[in-house]
MMTF fields as JSON, N, C-alpha, C and O atoms, coordinates in Angstrom:
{
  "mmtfVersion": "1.0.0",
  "mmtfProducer": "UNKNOWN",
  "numBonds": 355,
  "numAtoms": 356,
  "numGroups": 89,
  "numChains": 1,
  "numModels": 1,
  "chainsPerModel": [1],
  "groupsPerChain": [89],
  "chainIdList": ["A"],
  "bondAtomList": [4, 2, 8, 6, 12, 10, 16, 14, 20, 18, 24, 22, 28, 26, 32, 30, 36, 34, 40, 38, 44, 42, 48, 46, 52, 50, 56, 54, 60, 58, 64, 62, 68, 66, 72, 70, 76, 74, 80, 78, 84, 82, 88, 86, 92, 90, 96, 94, 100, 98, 104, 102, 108, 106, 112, 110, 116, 114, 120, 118, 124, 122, 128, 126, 132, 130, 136, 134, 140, 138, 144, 142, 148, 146, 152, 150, 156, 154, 160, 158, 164, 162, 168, 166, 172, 170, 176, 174, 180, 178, 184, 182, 188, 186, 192, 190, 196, 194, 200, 198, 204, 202, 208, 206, 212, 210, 216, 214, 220, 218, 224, 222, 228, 226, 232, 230, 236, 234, 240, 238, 244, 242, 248, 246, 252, 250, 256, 254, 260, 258, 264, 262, 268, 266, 272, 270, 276, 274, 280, 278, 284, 282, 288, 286, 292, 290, 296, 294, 300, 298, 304, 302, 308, 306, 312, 310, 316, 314, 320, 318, 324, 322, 328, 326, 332, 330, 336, 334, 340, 338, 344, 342, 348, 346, 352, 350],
  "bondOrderList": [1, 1, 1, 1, 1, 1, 1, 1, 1, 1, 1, 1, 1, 1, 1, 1, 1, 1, 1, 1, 1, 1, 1, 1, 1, 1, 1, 1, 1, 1, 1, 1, 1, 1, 1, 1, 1, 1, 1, 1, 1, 1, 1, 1, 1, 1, 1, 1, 1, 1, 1, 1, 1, 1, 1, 1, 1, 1, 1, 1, 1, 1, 1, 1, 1, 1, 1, 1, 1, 1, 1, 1, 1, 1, 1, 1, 1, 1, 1, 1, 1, 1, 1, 1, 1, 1, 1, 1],
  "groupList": [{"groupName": "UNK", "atomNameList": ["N", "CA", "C", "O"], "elementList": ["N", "C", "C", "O"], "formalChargeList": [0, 0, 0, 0], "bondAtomList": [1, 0, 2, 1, 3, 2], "bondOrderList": [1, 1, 2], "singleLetterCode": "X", "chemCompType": "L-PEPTIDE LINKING"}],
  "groupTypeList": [0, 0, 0, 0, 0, 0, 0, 0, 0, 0, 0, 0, 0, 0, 0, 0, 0, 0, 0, 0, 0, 0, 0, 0, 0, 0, 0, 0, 0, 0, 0, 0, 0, 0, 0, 0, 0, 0, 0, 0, 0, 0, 0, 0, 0, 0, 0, 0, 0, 0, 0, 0, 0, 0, 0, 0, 0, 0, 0, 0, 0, 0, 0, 0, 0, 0, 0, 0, 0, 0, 0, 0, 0, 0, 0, 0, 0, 0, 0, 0, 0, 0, 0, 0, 0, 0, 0, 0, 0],
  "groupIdList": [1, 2, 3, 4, 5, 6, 7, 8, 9, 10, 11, 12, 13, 14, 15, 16, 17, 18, 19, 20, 21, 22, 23, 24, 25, 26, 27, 28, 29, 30, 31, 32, 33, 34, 35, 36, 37, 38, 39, 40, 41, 42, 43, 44, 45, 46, 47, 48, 49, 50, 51, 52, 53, 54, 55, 56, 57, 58, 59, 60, 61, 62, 63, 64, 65, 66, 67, 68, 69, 70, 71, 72, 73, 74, 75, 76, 77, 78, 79, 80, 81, 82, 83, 84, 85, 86, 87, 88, 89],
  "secStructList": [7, 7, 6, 6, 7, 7, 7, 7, 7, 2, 2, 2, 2, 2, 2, 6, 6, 7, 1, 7, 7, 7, 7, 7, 7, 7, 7, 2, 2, 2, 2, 2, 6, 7, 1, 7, 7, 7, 6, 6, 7, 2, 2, 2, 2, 2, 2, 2, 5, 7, 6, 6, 1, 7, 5, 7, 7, 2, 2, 2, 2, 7, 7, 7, 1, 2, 2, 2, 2, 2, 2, 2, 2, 2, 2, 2, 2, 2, 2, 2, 2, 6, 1, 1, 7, 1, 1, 7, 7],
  "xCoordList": [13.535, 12.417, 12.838, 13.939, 12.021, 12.303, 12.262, 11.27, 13.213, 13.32, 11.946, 11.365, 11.715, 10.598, 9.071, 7.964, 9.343, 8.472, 8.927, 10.124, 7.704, 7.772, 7.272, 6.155, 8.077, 6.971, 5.776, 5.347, 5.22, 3.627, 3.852, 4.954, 3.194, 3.35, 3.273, 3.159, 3.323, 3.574, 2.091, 1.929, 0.992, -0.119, -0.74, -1.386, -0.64, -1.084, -0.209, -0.584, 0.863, 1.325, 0.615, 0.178, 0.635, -0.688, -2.215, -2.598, -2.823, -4.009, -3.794, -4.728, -2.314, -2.741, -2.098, -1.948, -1.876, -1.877, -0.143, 0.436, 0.419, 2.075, 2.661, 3.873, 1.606, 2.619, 1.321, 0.156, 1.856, 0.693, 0.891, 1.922, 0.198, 0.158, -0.098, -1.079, 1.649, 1.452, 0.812, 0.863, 0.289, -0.64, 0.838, 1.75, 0.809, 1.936, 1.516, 0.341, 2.632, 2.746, 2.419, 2.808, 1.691, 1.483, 2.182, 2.468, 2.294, 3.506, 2.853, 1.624, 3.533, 2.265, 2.142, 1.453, 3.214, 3.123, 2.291, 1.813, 2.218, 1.63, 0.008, -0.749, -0.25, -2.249, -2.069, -3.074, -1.557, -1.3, -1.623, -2.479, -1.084, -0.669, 0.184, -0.067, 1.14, 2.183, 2.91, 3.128, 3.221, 4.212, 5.937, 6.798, 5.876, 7.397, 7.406, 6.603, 8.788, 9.151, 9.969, 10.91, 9.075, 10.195, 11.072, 10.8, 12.26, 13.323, 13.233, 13.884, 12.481, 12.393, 10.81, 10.276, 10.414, 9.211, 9.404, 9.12, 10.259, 10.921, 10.467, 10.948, 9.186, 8.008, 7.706, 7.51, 7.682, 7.297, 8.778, 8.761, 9.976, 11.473, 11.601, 12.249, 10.944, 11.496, 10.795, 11.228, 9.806, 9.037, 10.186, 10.526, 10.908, 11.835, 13.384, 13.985, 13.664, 14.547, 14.785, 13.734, 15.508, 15.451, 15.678, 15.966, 15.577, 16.185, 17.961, 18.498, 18.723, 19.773, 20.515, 21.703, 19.425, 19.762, 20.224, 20.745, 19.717, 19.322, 18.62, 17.762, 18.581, 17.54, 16.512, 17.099, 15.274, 14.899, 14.941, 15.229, 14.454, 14.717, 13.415, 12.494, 13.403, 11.738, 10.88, 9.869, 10.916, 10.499, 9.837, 8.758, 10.716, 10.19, 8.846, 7.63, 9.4, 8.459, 7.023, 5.834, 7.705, 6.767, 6.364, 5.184, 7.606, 7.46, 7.647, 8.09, 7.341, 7.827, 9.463, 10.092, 10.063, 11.076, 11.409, 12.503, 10.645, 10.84, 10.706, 11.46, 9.812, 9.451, 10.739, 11.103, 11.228, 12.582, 13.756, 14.762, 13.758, 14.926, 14.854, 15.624, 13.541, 12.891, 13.412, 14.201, 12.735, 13.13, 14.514, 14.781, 15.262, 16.681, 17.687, 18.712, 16.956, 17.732, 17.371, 18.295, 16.034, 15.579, 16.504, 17.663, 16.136, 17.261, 18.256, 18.787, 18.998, 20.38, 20.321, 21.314, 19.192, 19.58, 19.278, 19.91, 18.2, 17.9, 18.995, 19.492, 19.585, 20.464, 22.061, 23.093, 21.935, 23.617, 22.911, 23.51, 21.301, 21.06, 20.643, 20.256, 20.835, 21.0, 19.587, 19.456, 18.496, 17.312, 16.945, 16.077, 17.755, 18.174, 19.484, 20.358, 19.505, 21.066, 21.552, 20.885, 22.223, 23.081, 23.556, 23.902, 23.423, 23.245, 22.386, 22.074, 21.882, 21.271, 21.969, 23.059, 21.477, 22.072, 22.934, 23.508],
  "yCoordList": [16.562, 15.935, 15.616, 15.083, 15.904, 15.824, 14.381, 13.785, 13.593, 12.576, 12.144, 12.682, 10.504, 10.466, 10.683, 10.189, 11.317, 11.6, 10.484, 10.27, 9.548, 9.067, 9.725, 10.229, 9.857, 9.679, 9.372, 8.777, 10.142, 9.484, 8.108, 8.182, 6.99, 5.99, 6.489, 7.688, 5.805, 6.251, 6.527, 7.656, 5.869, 6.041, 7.412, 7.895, 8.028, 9.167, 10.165, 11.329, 9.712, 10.76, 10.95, 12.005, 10.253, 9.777, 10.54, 11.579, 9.89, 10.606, 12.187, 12.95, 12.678, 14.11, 14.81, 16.029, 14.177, 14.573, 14.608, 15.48, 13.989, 14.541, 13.852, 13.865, 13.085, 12.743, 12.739, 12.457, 13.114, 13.308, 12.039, 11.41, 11.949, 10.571, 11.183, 11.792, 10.636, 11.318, 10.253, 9.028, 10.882, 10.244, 9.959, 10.78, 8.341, 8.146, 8.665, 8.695, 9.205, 10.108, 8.993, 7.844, 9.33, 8.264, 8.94, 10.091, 7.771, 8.494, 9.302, 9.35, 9.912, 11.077, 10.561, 10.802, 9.801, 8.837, 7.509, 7.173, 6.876, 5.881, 6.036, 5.369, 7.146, 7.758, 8.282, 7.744, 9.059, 9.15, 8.278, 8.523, 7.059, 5.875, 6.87, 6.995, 7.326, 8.034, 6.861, 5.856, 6.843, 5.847, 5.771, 4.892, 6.945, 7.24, 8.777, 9.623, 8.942, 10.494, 10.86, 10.301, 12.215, 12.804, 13.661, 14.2, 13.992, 15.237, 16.069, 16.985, 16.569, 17.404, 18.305, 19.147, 17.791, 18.226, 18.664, 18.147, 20.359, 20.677, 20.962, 20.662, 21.76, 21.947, 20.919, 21.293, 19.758, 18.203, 18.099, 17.829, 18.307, 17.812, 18.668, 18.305, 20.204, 21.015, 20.492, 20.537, 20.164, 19.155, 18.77, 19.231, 17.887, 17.096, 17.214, 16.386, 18.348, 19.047, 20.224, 20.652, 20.425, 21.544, 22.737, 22.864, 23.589, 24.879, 25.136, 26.017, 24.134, 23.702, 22.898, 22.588, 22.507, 21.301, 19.885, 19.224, 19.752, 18.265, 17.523, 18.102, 16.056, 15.813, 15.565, 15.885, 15.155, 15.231, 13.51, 12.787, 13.143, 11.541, 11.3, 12.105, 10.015, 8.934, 9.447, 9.979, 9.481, 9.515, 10.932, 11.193, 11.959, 13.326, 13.179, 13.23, 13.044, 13.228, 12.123, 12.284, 11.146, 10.147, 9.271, 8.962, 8.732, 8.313, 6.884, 6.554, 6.294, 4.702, 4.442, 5.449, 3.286, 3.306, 3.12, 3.537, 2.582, 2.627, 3.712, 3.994, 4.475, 6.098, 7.116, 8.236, 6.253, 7.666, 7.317, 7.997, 6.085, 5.81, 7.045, 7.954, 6.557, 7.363, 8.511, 8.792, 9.449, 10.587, 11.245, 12.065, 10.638, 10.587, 10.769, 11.439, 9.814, 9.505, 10.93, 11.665, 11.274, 12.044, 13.226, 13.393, 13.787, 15.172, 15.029, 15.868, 14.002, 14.187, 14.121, 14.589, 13.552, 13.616, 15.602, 16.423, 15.774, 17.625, 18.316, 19.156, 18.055, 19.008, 18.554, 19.224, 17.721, 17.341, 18.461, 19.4, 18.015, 19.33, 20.706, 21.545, 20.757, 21.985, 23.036, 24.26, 21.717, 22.302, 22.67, 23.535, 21.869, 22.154, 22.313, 21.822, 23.305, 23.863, 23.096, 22.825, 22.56, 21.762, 22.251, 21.564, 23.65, 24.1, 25.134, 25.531, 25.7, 26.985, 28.139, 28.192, 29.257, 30.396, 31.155, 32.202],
  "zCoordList": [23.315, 23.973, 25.407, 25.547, 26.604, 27.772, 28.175, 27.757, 28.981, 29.526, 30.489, 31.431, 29.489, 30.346, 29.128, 29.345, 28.21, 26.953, 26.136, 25.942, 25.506, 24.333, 23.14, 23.247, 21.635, 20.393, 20.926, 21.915, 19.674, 19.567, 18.613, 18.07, 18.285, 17.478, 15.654, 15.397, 14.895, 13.428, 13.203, 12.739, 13.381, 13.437, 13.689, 12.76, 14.705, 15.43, 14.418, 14.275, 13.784, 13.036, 11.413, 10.952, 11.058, 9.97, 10.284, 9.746, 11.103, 11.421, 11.366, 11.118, 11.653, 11.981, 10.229, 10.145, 9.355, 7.908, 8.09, 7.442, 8.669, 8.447, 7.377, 7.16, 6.516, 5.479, 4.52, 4.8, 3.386, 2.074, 1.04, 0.802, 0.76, -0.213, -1.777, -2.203, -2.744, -3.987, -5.013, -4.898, -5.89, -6.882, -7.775, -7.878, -8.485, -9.485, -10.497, -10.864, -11.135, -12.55, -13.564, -13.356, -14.683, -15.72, -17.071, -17.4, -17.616, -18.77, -19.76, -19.793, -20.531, -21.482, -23.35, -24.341, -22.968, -24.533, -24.795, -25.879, -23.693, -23.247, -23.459, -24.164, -22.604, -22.382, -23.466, -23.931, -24.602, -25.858, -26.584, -27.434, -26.497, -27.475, -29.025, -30.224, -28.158, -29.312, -30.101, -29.425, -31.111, -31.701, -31.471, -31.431, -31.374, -31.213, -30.97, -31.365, -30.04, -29.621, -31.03, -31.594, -31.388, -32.72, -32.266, -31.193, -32.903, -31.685, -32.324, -31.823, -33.827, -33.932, -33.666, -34.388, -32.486, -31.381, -30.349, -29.268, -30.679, -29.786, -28.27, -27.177, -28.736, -27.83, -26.679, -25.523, -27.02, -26.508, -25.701, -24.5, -26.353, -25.459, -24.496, -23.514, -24.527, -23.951, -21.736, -20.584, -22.351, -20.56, -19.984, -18.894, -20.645, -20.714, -19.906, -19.223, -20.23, -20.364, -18.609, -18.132, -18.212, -16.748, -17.308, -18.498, -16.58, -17.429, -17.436, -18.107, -16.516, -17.222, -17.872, -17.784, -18.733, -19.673, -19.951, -20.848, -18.595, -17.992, -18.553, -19.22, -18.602, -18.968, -17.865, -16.831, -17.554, -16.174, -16.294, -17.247, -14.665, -14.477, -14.639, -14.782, -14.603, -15.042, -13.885, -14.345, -12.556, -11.169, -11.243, -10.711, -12.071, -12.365, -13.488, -13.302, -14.31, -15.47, -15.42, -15.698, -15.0, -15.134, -16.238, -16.402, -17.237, -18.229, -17.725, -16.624, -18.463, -18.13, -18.621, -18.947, -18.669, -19.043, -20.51, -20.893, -21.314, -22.502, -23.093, -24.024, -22.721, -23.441, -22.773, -23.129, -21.702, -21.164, -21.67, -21.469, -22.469, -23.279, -24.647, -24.959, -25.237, -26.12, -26.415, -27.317, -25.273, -24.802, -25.207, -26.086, -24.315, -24.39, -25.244, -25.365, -25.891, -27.438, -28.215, -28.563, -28.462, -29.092, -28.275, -28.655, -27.498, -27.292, -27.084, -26.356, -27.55, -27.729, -29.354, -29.911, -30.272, -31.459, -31.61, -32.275, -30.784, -31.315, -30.877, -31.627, -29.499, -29.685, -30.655, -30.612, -31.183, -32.369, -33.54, -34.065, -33.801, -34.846, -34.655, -35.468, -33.183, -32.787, -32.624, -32.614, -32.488, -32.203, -31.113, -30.995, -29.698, -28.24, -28.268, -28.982, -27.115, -26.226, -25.807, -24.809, -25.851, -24.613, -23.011, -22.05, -23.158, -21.421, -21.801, -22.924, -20.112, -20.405, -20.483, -19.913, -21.191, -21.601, -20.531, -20.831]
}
């Protein structure tokens, strides 16, 4: 920036769309009213899960924190019975 130039203010940067405003994720057990995560719902863990066998974080998925404990627990119980990988192939 040439000496002598200010920024525009945060405002003027706003007005012109430079920052998008994200909608918060709502949890999917919750708008459910699920009772509990089963681990052998593999289908359901696999959301869950990256394609390298991560689990994903709350901020990603959008679970609340009690349902990402849930979660958690549950694919680590599927993959001990070996219904999930523990890495990807």
């Amino acid at each position: 920036m040439p000496k002598g130039q200010r920024r525009p203010p945060k405002r003027e940067k706003e007005e012109k769309g430079w920052q998008k405003k994200q909608r918060k994720k709502i949890c999917i057990f919750c708008k459910d009213k699920m009772a509990y995560v089963d681990y052998k719902d593999v289908s359901l863990l696999r959301k869950f899960v990256s394609d390298r066998g991560k689990i994903r974080a709350r901020r990603v998925t959008g679970n609340c924190s009690q349902h990402q404990r849930e979660v958690a627990s549950a694919v680590k119980n599927a993959r001990e019975m070996a219904l999930l990988p523990y890495t990807a192939r």
